[in-house]
N, C-alpha and C positions, 0 to 999 in steps of 0.2 A: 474319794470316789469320783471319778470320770464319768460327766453325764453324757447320756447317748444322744448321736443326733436321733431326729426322727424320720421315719420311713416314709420314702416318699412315696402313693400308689401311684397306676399308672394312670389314672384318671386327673389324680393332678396336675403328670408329667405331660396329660394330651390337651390337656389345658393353655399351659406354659407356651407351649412351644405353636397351640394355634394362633395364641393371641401376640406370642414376637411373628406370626407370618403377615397377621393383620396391619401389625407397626409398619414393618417391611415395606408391606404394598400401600399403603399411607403415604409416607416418607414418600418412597417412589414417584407416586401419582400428582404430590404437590411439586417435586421438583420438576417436573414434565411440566406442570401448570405454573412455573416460574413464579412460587409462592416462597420457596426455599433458594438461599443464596448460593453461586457455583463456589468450587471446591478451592481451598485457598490459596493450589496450584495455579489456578486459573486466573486470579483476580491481581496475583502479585505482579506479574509482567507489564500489567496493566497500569496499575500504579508506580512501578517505576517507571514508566514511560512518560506518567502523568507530571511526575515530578519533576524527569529532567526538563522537558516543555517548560514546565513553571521555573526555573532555574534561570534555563535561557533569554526566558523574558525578563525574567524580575532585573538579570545582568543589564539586558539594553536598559529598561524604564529606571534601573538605578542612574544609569551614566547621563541619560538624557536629563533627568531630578539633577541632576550634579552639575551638569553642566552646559544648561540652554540657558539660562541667566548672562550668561558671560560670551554666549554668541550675538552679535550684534548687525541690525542693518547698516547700508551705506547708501547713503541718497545724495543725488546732484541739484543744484537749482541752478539753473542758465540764464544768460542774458538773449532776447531772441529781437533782432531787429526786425522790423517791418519793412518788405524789400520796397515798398511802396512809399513809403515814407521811410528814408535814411535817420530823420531825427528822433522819430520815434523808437522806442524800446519798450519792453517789459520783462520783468523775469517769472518764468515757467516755473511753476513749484516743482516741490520737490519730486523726485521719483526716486524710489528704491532701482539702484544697478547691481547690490553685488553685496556680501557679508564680509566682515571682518571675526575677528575674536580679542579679546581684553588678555593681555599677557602682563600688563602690573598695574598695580593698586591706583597707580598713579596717571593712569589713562591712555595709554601702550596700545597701537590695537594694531595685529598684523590682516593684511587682506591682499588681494593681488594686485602688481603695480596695472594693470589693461583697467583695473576697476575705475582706479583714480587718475587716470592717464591723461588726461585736458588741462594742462596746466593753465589756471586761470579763472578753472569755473569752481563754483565755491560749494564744497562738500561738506557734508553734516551727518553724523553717527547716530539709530537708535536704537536702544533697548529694548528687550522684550518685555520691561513695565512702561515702554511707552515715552520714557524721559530723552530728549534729544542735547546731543553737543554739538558747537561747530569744531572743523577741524581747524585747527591750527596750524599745525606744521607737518607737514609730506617729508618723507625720504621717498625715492623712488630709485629701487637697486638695477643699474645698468645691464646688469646680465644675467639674473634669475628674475621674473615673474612675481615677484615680493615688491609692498610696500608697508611702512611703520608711520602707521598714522598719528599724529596728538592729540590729545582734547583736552579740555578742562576740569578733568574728573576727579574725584576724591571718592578713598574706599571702596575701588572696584573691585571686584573677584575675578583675578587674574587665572584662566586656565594652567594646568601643570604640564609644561611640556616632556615628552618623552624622547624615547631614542629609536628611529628609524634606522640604526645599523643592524638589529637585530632583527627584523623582521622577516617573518617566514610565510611563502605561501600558502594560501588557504585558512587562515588566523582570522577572524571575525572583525569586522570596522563598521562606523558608526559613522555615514554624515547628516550635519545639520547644518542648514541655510536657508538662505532666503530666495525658495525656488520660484522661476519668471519673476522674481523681482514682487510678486505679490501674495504668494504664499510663505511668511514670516515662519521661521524654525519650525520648518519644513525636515522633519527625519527618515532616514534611509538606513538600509543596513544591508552589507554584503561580505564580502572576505576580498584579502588581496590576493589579487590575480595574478599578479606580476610586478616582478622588479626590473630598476633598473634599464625600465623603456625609453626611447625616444620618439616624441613627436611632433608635427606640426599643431600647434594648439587654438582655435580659435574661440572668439567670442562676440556672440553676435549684436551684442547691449553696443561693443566699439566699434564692432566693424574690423578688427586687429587680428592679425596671426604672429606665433610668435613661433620659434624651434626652441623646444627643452629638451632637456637632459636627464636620464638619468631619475624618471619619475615612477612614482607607486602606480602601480595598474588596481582598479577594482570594479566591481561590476556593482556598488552600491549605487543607485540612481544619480550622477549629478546632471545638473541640470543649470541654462544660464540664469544667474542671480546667488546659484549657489557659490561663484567662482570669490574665492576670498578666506570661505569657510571651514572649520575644523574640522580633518579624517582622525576620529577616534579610535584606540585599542578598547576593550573590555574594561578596561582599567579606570576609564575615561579620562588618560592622555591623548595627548595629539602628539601623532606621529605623524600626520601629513597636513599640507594648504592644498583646498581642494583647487584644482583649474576647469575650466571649462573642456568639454570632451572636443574629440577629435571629430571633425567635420563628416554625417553620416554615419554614423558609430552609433550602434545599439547597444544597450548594458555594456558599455567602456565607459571608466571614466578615470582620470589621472589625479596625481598629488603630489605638489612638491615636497621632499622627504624633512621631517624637520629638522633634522641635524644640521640643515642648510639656513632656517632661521635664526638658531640662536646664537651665531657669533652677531646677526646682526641687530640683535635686540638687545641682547648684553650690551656691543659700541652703544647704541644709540640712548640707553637704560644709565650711561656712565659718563658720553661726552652731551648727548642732546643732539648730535648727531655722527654722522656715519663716514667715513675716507674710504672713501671710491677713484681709480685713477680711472682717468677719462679723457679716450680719445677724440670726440666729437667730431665723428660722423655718421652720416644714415645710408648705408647700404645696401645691397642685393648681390646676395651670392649668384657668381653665375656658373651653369653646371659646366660639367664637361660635353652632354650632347647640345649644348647652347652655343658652347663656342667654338663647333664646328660648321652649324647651322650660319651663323654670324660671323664666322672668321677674325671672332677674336681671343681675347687670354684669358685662361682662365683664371679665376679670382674674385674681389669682392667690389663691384660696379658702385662705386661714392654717386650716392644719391643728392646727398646735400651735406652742408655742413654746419657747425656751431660756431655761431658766427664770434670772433678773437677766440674760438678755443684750438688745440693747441696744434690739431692737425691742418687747422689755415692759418694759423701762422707759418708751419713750416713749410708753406705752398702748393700743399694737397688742394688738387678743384674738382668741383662737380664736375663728374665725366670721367674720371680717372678708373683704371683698374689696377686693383694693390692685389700681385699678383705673389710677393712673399714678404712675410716679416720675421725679421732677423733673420734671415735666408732659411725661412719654415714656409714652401709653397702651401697658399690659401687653397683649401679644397673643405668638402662634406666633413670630412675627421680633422681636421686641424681650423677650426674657426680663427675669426680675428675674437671675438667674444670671450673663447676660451684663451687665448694669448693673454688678454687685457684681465681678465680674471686670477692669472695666477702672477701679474705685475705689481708693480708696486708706483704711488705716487713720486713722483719726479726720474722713475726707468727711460730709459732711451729706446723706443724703437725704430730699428733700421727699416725703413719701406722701400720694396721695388715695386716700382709703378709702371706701368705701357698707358702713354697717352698721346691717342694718335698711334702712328708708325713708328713715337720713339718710346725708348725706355729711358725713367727718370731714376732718383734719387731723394728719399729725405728722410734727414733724421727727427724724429718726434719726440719730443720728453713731455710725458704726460702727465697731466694736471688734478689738481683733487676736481670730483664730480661737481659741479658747483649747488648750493642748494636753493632750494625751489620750495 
């Protein structure tokens, strides 16, 4: 037997249905009074928003965790005479000019050749716990803006270099340095701007301008002191050395690519040092509206020279204009830098010179770079 439901009157039914109108306008009036949470359309967008934010950071604050131990200051100490007294001296402590980075266990540290550029005065490396090295031994690479410093270290934490061929604009980078020289692992972040620029690069710690080739564009703050320092991917590889920005330049800042360091960290990682050929001499391109102005040739104006190196041997003098080599006229696109660059130690270069009203002759065979 099928029991019945029961009949419901209407008085029940006006019951029911006043007091869901009740619930209704409850519910309602608290949400109005933001007593009740919005609807879970509303609140997701929100948190995914929130997330990727936390992503982005936790990516930088990983890389910087990972890898600011292993970015390093670079300080000078000088000898400073007293022009008043010639006998007297004293040395200037130290001061931070500029950062490096640790590339092997063994005390490897690459930074820009402008940082350590005085040959003579005595530099010292330190850490971000504070521990100091002296340097030992300089390479200083003739035609890219690198140098690979020594020290006496054991058990470094060597950063992981990456590959700067793949690099694509707009990709997020990371530097860290030692900004003005007195803000220690000092971090930035921006994306690469640009490839494959060229500029006039200076830096005001030396007072030096250099022309590079061929560098990272990024708009992450660098600044002098940073110049030496690691341009990180996400990954926290270095894919670029950061340089000092272009003179007057806002959010620009440059990086040597590192696919260009590590043939010379491997040489120097395997011999102790580096073969470089080297012409020895100091320079100044002169333009084309220069040497209409001046009524002279165009080419590269010999500044000075390396005294027994190999271009005064073979009769090159201050004053000359080396107007081509191996019959490749010297202009803006065909440097002498880049000639010597893609040479080799003991190559012969042919120079045509104008000195004076006349044109010369000499053959060069270039020397390993000598070390320092």
């Amino acid at each position: 037997m099928v029991p019945k439901l029961p009949k419901l009157s209407l008085s029940s039914l006006g019951f029911a249905i006043a007091l869901g109108v009740i619930v209704a306008v409850m519910l309602f009036l608290a949400q109005i009074k933001g007593l009740l949470p919005n609807q879970v359309k509303e609140v997701f967008p929100k948190n995914h928003e929130t997330r990727t934010i936390i992503q982005e950071e936790n990516a930088v604050i990983s890389v910087v965790e990972k890898t600011s131990s292993s970015v390093v200051a670079i300080g000078v100490s000088q000898r400073v005479i007293n022009p008043f007294d010639p006998f007297s001296s004293y040395t200037k402590e130290d001061s931070t000019i500029g950062t490096g980075f640790i590339v092997s266990s063994s005390g490897l540290i690459v930074t820009n050749k402008h940082v350590v550029s005085a040959i003579g005065d005595k530099y010292s490396v330190v850490t971000k716990e504070g521990e100091k090295y002296e340097v030992r031994k300089i390479f200083r690479d003739p035609v890219l803006d690198l140098a690979v410093v020594q020290i006496d270290g054991n058990n470094l934490t060597p950063l992981e270099l990456g590959d700067s061929s793949g690099l694509k604009v707009g990709q997020t980078v990371i530097a860290i340095g030692n900004a003005l020289g007195r803000f220690t692992n000092t971090v930035t972040t921006g994306v690469v701007s640009g490839l494959g620029r060229r500029v006039i690069a200076g830096d005001p710690f030396s007072g030096s301008t250099e022309s590079l080739d061929d560098l990272i564009q990024t708009d992450a703050a660098i600044n002098p002191g940073n110049s030496g320092g690691p341009l990180l991917n996400s990954a926290g590889q270095v894919i670029g050395v950061n340089v000092a920005t272009t003179e007057g330049a806002q959010n620009i800042g440059f990086a040597i690519p590192v696919n260009a360091v590590k043939a010379i960290v491997d040489e120097f990682s395997a011999k102790g040092m580096i073969s470089r050929p080297f012409l020895g001499i100091r320079y100044r391109f002169i333009s084309k509206d220069a040497t209409i102005l001046n009524k002279v040739s165009q080419g590269a104006y010999v500044q000075g020279l390396a005294a027994g190196g190999p271009a005064e041997k073979s009769g090159v003098k201050t004053g000359d204009i080396i107007t081509k080599i191996n019959n490749q006229p010297i202009d803006s696109e065909n440097t002498i830098a880049e000639i010597i660059s893609i040479s080799q130690v003991g190559s012969i270069l042919n120079l045509q010179i104008w000195r004076g009203d006349e044109e010369i002759k000499a053959a060069v065979v270039l020397q390993d770079l000598p070390s320092e």
